[in-house]
N, C-alpha and C positions, 0 to 999 in steps of 0.2 A: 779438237772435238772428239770427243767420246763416240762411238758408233754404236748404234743400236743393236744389242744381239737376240739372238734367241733365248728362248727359255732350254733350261738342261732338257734332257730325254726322260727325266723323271717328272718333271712338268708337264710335258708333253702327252708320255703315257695315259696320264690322267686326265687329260683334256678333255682331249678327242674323244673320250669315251662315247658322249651322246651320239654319236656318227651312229653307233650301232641300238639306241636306248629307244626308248616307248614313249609318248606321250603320256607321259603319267605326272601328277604334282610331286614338284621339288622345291628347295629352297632356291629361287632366283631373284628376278630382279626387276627395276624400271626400265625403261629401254637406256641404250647404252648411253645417249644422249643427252640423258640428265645428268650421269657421271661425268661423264665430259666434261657438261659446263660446269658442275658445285666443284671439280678437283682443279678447273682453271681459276675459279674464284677462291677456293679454300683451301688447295694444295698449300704443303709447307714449300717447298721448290718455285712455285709460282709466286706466292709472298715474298717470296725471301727475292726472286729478282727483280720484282716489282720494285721493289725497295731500294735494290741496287742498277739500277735504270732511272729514279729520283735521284741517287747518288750525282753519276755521270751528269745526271741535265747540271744540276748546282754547282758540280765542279768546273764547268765550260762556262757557267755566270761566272763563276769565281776568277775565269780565266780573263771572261772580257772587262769584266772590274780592275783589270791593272791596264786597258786601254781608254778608259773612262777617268773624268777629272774626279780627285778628291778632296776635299774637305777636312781639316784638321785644326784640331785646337786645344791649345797649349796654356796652362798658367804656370808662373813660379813663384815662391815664395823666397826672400834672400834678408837674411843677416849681416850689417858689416859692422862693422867693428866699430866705425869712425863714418860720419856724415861730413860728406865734404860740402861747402856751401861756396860759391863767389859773389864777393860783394862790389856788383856792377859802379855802386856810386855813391862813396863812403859818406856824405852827406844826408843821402836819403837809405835810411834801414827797409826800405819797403822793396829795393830793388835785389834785396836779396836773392840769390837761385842758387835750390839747391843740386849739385851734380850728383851727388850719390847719397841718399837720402839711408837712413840708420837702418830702419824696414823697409824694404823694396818690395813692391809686387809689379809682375809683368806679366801680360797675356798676350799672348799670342794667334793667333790666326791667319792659317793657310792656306792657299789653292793653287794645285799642283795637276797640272795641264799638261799628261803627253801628245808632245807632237810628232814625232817619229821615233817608233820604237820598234825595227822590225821581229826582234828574237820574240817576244809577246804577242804580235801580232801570229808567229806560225805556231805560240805557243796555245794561242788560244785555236787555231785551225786542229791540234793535234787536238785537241780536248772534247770537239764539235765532234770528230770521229771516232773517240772513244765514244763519245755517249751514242752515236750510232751505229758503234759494235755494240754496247750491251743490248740499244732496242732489237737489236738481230738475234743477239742471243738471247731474249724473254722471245722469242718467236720459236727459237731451238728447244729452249727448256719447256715452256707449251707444248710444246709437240711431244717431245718427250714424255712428261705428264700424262699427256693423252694416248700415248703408247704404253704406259704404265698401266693406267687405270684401265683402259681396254682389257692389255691381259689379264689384270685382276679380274676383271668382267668373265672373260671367258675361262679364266681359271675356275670361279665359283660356282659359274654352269656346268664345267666339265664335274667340279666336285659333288655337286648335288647328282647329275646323272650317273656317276661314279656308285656312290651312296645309293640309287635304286637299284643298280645291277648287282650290287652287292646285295641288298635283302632278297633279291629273286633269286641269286646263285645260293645263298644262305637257305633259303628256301627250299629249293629242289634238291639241296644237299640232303635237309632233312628228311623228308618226303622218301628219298631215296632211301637215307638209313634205315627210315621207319619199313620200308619195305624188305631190306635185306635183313634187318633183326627179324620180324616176321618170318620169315621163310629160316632162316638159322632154325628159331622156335621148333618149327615144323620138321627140320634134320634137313631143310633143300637148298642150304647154302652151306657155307665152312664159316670158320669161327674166323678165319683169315680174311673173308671178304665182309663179316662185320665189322673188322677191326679195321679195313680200308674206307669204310664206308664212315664211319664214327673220325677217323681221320681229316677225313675228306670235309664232314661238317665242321670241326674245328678250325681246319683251314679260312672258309668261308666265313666261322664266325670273325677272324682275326683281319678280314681282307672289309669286314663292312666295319669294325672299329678303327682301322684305317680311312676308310672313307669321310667316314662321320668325322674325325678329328681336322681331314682333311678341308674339309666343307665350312666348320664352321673356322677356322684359320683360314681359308680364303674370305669367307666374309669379313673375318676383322680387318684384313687386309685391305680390302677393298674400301671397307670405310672410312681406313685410315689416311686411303691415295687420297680420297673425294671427298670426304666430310659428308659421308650420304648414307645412312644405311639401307644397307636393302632390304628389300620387301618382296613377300613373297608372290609368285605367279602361277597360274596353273598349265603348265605345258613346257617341257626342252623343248626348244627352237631344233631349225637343222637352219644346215648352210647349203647354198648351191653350191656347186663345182661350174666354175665359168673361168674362161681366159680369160688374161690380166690385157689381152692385145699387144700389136707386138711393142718389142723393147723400145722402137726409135721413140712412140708416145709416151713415154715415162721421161726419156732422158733429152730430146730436142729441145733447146731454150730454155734447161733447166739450171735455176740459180738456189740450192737449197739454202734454209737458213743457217746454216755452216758453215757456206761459201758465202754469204752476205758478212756474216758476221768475221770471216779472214780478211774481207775485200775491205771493210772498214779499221781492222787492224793494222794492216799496211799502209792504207792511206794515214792510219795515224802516226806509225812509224817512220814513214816519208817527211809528214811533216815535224816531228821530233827533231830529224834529222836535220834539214831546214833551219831550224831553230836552233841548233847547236851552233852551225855554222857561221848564223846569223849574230851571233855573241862577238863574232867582232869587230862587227858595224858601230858605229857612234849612235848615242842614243839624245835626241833633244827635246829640251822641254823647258815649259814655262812656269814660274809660278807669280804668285803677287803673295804679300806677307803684309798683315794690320797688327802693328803693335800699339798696346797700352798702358800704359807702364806710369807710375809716381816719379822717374829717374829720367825728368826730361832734361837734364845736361841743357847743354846751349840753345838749341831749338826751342824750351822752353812750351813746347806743345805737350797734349800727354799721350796723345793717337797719331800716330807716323804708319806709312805704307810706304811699301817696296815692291819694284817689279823688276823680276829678273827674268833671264833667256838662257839658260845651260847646255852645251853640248857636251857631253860626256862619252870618256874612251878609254877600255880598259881592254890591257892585253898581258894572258900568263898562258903557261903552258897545260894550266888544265883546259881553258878553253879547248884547242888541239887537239887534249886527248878525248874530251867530251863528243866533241865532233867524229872522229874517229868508231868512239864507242857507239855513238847514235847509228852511224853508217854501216856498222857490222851487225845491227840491231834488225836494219831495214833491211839488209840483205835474207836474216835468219828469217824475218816474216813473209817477206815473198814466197821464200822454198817453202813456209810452214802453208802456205795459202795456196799453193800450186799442189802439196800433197793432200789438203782435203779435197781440192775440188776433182783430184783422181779417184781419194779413199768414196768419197760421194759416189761416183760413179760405178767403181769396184761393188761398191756394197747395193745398189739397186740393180746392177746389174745382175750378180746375185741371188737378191730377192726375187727377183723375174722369175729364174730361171728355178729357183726354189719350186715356186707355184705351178709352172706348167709342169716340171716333173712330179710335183708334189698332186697333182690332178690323175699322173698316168697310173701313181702307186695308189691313190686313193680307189681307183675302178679295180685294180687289181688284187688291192686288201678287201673289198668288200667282198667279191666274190669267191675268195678264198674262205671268209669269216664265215660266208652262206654254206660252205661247203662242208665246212670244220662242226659248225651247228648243228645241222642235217645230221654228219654223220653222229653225232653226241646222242642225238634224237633216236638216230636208227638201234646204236648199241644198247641204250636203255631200253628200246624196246623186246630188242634183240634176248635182253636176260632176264626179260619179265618174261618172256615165252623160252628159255632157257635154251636159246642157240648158241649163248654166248656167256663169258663169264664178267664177272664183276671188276677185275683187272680192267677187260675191254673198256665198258664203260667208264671206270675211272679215268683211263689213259685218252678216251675220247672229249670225254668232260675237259682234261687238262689241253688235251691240243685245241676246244674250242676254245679256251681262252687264251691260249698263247694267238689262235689268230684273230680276234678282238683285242689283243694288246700289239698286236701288229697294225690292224684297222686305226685304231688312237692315234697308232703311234704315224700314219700316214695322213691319218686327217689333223692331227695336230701341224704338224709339217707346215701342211699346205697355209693353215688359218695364219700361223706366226709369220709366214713367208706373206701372207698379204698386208698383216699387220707392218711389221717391218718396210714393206716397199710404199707402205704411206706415209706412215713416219717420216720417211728420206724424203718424201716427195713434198713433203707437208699439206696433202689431201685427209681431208677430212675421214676420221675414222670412222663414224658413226655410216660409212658408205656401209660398213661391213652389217650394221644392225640392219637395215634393207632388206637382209634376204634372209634375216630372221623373223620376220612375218607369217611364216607359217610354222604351225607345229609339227613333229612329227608323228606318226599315225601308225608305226609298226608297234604290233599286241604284244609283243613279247619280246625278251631281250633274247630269246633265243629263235624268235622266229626269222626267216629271210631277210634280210631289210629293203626298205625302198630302192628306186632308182637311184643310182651315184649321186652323193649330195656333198658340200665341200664339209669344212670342218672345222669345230671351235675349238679352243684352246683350254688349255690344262687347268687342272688341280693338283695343289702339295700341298705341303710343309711352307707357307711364306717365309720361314724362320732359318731354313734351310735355303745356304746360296745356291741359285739357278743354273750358277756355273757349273757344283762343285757335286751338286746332289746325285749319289748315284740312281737310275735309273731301275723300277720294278720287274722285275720279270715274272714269268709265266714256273707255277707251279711245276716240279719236275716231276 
């Protein structure tokens, strides 16, 4: 089993944005919950196991069909050379019969009765458990799916909220420039703090064409997992910040579809096993045979039947080694089935532990962001009444975004770390759309923000691996 990970730190960055964004229209979405279902129904992932979950059931008929009587029927056509005839009673020509007539034809028909076959019987046992490993694994790959689609969900969110902070940082860039040109004009600044300032706007213009590409690449993305395109809303959600409770309720009596789907893979491996062994038992069976034939030789009839009774025994040294190799097969699934249901473990445990820390850094990044803003706020005002120079501001400007890409990067954390621990758990994800029910309500992307609220997930590049993508930073 594949484990579920996170998205890179550049995923993440982008995410979490809206932690700190406005209630303002973005490109977003239906609720999560429609994605959900069109990507369980219309995912390429979901089809494709769907199909192979059809497989498995017909390969286990296929399996009981060799414990089941068959049916068979045979013609032949035959040439001989020479018609052999006996003539019963040389006085009378009419007692002729012929024994092997010049053109022969014979039909044949079969029925073949097993009656103890034990290697069949475990073979068709092993085949009953694969097909109830793959229903385990269309249970895994669902979930997955819905862990996918999810974060594309909150990818696309984080990207459109992304994309607004960007027009308003793009914005106040200008606004700013336009002020320090202004004053240059007039001899009250240096030609050093317009050329920071005209920087400064380019910056921002290059950081909302990033957005934007980013946003609308989340959306294709998104419609690709679900078959759904989105549609637009008027308002970023926020997320609470709430404990997950503690670990024992996650992991008591828990059988993820991972560990379903090992627990059926051994059972089927056991009985593989079974079955090998079983190859060198005698196998008995019945059949009855209707022949029809123009070559009725001495009998003299042209439809004859036969019933036989066969015990049958066959012994070489591949059997042996078959057996052998079955049992070193069964052994190798055990261990493979005893290390998911640790890595299972490992990895929610994890997740937990992700989200409560990921709650403590969230209250810490906001207030920090609150702080970083403020001061961006104070220093611009600071060199509008000329206490302060244009440097200052800049270098405030850039530290309030390095702590909004801090905030992200704490509120994305926490969202993926609760994505992730339902995923393993296989709880519904759409818990998480719940407490996106309300919008948020902070005017500006530079104002303080609300009370600690949790955190949705990222915006990139979909094109870009998750694993591999480096991570944005904060202007130097």
């Amino acid at each position: 089993m594949k484990s579920v990970k996170l998205l890179s730190r550049s995923a993440k960055i982008v995410a979490g944005v809206f932690l700190a964004l406005p209630a303002q229209p973005a490109w977003a979405l239906q609720p999560l919950s429609e994605f959900l279902e069109s990507g369980r129904k219309g995912g390429f992932d979901a089809r494709e196991q769907a199909f192979v979950v059809e497989q498995r059931g017909w390969e286990s008929k296929a399996a009981l069909g060799k414990l089941l009587p068959s049916l068979s029927a045979r013609g032949v056509y035959q040439y001989n050379q020479y018609e052999v005839q006996a003539q019963l009673d040389p006085a009378d020509p009419a007692t002729t019969l012929v024994i092997s007539p010049q053109h022969q034809v014979d039909g044949f028909f079969q029925l073949d009765v097993p009656i103890v076959d034990v290697a069949n019987h475990r073979r068709h046992s092993q085949a009953k458990h694969l097909e109830g490993a793959s229903e385990a694994q269309q249970e895994l790959v669902l979930s997955q799916v819905d862990t996918s689609v999810a974060r594309s969900y909150f990818i696309l969110v984080g990207a459109s909220a992304l994309m607004t902070s960007a027009e308003a940082s793009l914005k106040s860039a200008e606004d700013n420039a336009s002020f320090v040109t202004t004053r240059s004009d007039l001899g009250a600044a240096t030609e050093l703090d317009s050329a920071r300032a005209l920087a400064n706007v380019e910056v921002a213009r290059q950081q909302l064409a990033d957005a934007t590409l980013g946003r609308d690449l989340a959306a294709r993305q998104l419609e690709t997992l679900s078959g759904l395109t989105p549609t637009a809303v008027d308002a970023i959600p926020q997320v609470s910040v709430e404990s997950e409770g503690p670990l024992s309720s996650w992991l008591d009596g828990l059988e993820t579809p991972a560990d379903r789907t090992q627990k059926e893979l051994t059972l089927a491996a056991v009985e593989g096993r079974k079955a090998a062994k079983s190859a060198w038992l005698p196998v008995l069976s019945a059949n009855a045979q209707e022949r029809v034939t123009n070559a009725t030789g001495f009998i003299g009839q042209p439809s004859v039947f036969t019933l036989q009774a066969v015990l049958a025994w066959r012994g070489d040294f591949s059997i042996q080694a078959n057996a052998k190799a079955q049992t070193a097969s069964a052994e190798a699934q055990a261990v493979r089935e005893e290390k998911t249901r640790r890595t299972s473990k490992d990895q929610i445990f994890e997740a937990h532990h992700r989200v409560e820390t990921g709650i403590v850094k969230v209250h810490s990044a906001r207030a920090q962001a609150d702080a970083a803003r403020k001061a961006a706020s104070l220093s611009e005002e600071r060199y509008r009444a000329g206490a302060a120079t244009q440097l200052d501001v800049t270098q405030a400007q850039r530290d309030s975004f390095a702590a909004d890409a801090a905030l992200v990067q704490a509120g994305a954390d926490l969202t993926f770390a609760r994505v992730q621990l339902r995923s393993l758990t296989s709880r519904p994800l759409d818990e998480l759309s719940a407490s996106l029910a309300q919008p948020r309500t902070t005017p500006s992307p530079l104002a303080p923000s609300p009370a600690p609220t949790g955190a949705a997930p990222s915006a990139t590049d979909p094109a870009v691996s998750s694993e591999t993508a480096p991570a944005p930073k904060a202007q130097p």
